[in-house]
C-alpha positions in Angstrom: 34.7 -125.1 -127.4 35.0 -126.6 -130.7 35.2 -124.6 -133.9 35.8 -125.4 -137.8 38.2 -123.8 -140.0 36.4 -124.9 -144.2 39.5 -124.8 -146.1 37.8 -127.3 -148.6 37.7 -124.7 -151.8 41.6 -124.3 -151.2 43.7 -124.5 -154.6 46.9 -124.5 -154.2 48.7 -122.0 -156.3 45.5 -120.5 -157.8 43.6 -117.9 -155.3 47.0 -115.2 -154.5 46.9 -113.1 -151.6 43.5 -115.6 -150.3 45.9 -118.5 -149.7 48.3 -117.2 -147.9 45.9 -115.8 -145.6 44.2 -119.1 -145.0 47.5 -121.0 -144.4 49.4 -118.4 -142.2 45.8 -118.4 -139.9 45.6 -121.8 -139.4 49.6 -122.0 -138.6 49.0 -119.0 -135.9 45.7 -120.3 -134.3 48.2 -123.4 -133.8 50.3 -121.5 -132.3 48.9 -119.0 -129.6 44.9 -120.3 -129.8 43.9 -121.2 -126.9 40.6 -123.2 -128.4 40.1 -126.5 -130.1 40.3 -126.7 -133.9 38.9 -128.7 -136.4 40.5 -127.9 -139.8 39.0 -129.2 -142.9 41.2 -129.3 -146.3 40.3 -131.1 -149.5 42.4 -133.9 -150.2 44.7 -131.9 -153.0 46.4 -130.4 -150.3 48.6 -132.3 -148.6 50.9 -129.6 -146.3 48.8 -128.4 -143.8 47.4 -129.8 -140.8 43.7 -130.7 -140.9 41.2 -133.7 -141.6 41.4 -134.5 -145.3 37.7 -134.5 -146.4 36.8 -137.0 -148.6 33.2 -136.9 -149.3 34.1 -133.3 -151.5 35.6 -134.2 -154.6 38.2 -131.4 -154.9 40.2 -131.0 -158.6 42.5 -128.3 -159.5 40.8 -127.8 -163.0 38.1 -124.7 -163.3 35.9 -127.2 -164.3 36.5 -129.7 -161.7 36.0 -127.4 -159.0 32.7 -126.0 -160.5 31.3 -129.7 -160.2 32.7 -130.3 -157.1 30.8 -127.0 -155.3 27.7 -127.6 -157.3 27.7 -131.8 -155.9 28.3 -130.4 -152.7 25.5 -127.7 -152.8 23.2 -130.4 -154.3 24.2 -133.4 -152.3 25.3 -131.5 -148.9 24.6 -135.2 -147.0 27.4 -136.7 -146.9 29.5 -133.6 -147.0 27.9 -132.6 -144.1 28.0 -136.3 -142.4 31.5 -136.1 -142.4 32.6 -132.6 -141.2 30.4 -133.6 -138.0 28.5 -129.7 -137.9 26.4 -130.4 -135.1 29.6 -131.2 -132.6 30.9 -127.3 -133.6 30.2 -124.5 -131.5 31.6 -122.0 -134.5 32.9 -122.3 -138.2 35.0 -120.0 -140.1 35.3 -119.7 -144.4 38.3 -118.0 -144.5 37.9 -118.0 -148.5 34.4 -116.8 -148.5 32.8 -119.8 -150.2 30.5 -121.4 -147.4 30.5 -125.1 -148.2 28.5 -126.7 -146.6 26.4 -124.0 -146.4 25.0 -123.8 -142.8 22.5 -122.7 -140.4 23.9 -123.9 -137.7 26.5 -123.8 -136.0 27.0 -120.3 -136.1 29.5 -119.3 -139.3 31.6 -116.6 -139.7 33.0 -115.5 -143.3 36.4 -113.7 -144.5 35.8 -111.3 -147.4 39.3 -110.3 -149.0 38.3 -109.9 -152.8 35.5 -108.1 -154.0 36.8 -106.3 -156.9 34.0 -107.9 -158.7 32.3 -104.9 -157.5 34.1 -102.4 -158.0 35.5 -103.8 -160.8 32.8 -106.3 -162.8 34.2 -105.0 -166.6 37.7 -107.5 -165.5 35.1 -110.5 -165.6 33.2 -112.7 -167.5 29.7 -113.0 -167.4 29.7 -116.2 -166.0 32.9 -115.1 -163.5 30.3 -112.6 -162.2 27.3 -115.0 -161.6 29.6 -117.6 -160.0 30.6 -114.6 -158.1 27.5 -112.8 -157.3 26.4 -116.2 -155.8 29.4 -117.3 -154.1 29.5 -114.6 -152.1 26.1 -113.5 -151.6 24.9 -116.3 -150.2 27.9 -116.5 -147.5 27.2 -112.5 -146.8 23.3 -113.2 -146.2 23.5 -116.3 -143.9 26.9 -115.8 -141.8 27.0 -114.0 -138.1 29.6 -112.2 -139.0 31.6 -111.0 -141.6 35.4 -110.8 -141.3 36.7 -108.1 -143.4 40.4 -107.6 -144.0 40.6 -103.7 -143.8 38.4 -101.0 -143.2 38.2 -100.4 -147.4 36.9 -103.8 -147.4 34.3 -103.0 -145.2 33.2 -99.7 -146.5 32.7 -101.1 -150.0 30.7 -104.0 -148.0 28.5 -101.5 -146.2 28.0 -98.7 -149.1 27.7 -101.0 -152.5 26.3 -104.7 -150.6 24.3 -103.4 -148.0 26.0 -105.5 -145.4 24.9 -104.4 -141.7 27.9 -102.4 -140.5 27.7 -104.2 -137.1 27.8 -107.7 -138.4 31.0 -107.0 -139.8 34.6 -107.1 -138.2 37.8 -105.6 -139.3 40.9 -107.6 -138.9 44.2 -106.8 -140.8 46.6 -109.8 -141.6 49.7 -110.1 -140.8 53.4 -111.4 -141.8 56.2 -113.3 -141.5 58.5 -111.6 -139.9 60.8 -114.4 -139.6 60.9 -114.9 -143.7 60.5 -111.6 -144.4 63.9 -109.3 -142.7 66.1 -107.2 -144.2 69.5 -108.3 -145.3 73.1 -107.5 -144.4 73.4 -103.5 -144.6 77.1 -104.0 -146.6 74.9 -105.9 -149.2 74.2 -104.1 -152.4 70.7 -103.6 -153.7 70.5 -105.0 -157.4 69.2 -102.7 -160.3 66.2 -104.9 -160.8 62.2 -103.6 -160.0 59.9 -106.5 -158.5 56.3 -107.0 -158.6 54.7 -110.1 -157.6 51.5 -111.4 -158.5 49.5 -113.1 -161.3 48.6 -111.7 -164.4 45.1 -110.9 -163.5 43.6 -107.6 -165.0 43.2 -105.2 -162.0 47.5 -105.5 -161.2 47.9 -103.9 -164.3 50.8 -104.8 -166.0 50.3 -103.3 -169.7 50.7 -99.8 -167.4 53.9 -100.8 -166.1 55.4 -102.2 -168.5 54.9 -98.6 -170.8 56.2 -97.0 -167.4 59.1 -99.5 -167.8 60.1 -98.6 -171.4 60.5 -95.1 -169.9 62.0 -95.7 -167.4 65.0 -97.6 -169.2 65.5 -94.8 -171.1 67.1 -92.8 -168.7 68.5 -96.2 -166.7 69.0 -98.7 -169.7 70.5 -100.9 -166.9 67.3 -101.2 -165.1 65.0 -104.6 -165.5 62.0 -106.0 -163.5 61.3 -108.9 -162.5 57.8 -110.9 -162.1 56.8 -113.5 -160.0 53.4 -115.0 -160.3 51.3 -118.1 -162.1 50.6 -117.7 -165.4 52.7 -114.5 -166.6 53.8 -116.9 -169.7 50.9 -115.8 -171.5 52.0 -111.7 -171.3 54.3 -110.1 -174.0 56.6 -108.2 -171.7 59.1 -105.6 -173.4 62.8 -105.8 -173.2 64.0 -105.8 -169.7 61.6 -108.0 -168.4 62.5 -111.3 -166.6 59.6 -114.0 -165.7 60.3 -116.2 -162.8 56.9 -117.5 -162.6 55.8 -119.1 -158.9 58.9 -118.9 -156.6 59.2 -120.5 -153.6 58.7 -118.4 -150.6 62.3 -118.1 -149.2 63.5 -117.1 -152.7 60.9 -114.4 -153.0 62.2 -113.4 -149.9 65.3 -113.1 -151.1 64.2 -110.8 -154.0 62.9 -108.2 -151.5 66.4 -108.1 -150.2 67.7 -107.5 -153.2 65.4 -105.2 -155.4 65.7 -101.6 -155.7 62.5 -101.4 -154.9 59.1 -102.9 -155.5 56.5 -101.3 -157.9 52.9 -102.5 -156.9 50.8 -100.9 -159.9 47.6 -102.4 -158.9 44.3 -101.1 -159.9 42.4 -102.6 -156.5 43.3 -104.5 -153.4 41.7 -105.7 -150.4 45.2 -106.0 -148.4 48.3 -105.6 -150.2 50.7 -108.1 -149.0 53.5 -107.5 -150.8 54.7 -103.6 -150.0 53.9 -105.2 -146.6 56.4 -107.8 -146.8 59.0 -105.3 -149.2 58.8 -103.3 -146.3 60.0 -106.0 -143.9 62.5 -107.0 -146.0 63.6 -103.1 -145.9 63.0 -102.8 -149.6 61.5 -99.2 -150.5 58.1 -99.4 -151.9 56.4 -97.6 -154.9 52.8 -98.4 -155.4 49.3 -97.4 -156.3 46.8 -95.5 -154.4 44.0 -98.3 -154.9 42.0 -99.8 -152.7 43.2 -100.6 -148.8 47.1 -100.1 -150.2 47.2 -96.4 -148.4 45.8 -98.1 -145.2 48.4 -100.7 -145.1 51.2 -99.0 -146.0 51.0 -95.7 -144.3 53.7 -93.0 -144.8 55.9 -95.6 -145.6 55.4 -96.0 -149.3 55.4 -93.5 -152.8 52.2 -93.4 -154.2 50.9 -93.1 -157.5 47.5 -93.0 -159.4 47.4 -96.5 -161.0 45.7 -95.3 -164.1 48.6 -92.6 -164.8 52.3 -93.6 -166.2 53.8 -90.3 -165.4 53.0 -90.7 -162.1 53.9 -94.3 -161.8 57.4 -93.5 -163.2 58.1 -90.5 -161.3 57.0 -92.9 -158.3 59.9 -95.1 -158.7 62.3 -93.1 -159.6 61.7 -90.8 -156.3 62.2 -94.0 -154.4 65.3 -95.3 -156.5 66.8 -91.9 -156.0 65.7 -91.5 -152.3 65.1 -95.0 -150.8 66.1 -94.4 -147.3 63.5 -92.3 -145.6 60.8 -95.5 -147.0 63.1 -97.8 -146.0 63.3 -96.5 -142.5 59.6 -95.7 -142.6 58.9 -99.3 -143.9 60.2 -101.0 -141.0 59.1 -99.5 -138.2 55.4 -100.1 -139.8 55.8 -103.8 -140.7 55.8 -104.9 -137.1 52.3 -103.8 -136.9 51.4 -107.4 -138.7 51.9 -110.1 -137.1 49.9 -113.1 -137.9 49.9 -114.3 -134.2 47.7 -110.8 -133.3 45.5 -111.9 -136.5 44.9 -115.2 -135.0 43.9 -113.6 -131.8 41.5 -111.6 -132.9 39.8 -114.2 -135.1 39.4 -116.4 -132.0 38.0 -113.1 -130.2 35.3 -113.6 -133.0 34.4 -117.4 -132.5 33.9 -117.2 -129.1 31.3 -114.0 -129.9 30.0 -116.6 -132.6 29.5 -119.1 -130.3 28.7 -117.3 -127.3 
């Protein structure tokens, strides 16, 4: 049994929480799947195994990319020549956009971002109709629909109409190898983290207020940010920009944090209180979205929409970090990506069976 993995609209750097998905699932179906794989990545990434497709002319510009879907949708020949379709029994679109769009062989599609939704004032009117027709074409024509958390798949069900029995829940998972705690004789630094890119629904105007207040009382408190593009915020004193980090350092930030603060207005996951939680770093974040799902009782929550909340939050778990930390790491081995690869090929051989 033969399936496809379509990494093709893969941009390094540019699609968060989407990516690391996609890479950590093709690293565990190496691993532990017991079926044969045919990966196919667009020839700007070079660090993963797979067939580098050449007939899709993939660019890293917003521009670039748009051409390079709309050739492919147009011209799906030699796209389709290439990736061979009619020797797979099963293909999977981890990051939602089906190209080539398919009858046959059976597809499968991931859906981990639909803030759009929820959410459509944080776009553009052309962000939405790229949107609205990226993803509503995969919805209509795939077999199933692989939804990251149950929130997901209510909002699929309620606000999409999506047929609750075509759709699949399937948490991700971690690395639990990168993501440990460190030494217990090591001291926690007075420093706040949140990772992610500036995009409107993580909210940063809100915690950066909540900052301002919080430095009052702890003047020796700062927060660092990880994340593309954060250049183009005007943070307030206190505030230090790392910008993308490799993975092993931002590792090394959850070991070291008083805590993480993970003010987002909607997610379809959460990664990082998942991976703070690992790493035995106490976590303080928002009530949105699948966050209360993932987390559990191991995490303070907040309303996303209210300071007060958000700073008494934080300091609750900068004053008390121990019951979350212990909390946090007995829930964090509940991920794994290995179990995430199993049950995704659970759902190819359905797909092809």
């Amino acid at each position: 049994m033969t399936v496809g993995i379509s990494l093709l609209t893969l941009v390094p750097g540019v699609v968060g929480g989407s990516e690391t998905y996609a890479r950590e699932l093709v690293r565990a179906l190496g691993r532990v799947g017991e079926l044969e794989y045919r990966v196919f990545t667009p020839t700007i990434v070079d660090d993963l195994p797979g067939e580098r497709t050449r007939s899709y002319r993939a660019s890293r510009s917003t521009a670039g990319r748009a051409a390079a879907m709309a050739e492919a949708l147009v011209r799906p020949g030699p796209l389709r020549r290439e990736l061979e379709l009619d020797e797979l029994d099963a293909i999977h679109f981890p990051l939602t956009v089906m190209l080539p769009r398919v009858d046959r062989p059976p597809a499968a599609v991931s859906l981990t971002d639909i803030q759009h939704v929820l959410f459509p004032e944080f776009f553009s009117r052309a962000e939405l109709a790229y949107r609205r027709v990226a993803y509503g074409w995969p919805l209509r024509k795939a077999r199933t629909v692989i939804a990251i958390s149950n929130h997901v798949k209510e909002t699929l069900v309620e606000r999409l109409d999506v047929e609750p029995e075509r759709i699949e829940v399937i948490h991700l998972g971690l690395d639990h190898d990168r993501f440990r705690p460190g030494r217990s004789d090591e001291p926690r630094e007075p420093f706040l983290l949140f990772p992610a890119n500036p995009w409107p629904h993580k909210n940063h105007p809100r915690l950066f207020e909540a900052l301002r207040r919080l430095r009052r009382e702890r003047p020796e408190l700062r927060l660092v940010l990880t994340g593309t593009g954060l250049e183009q915020l005007s943070p307030p004193e206190g505030v230090e920009i790392r910008g993308r980090v490799p993975v092993d350092e931002l590792a090394s930030l959850y070991r070291r944090a008083s805590a993480l603060v993970f003010p987002s207005l909607y997610e379809g996951f959460g990664q990082p209180p998942l991976e703070a939680m690992a790493s035995g770093c106490p976590v303080a974040c928002s009530t949105a979205g699948s966050l209360p799902e993932v987390c559990g009782d191991a995490a303070r929550y907040f309303d996303p929409t209210s300071i007060d909340e958000m700073v008494e939050a934080v300091l609750t778990a900068l004053d008390d970090p121990d019951p979350l930390v212990e909390r946090g790491l007995q829930r964090a081995p509940l991920f794994t990506w290995d179990a995430c690869a199993r049950s995704h090929e659970r759902v190819y051989r359905a797909l092809a069976a």
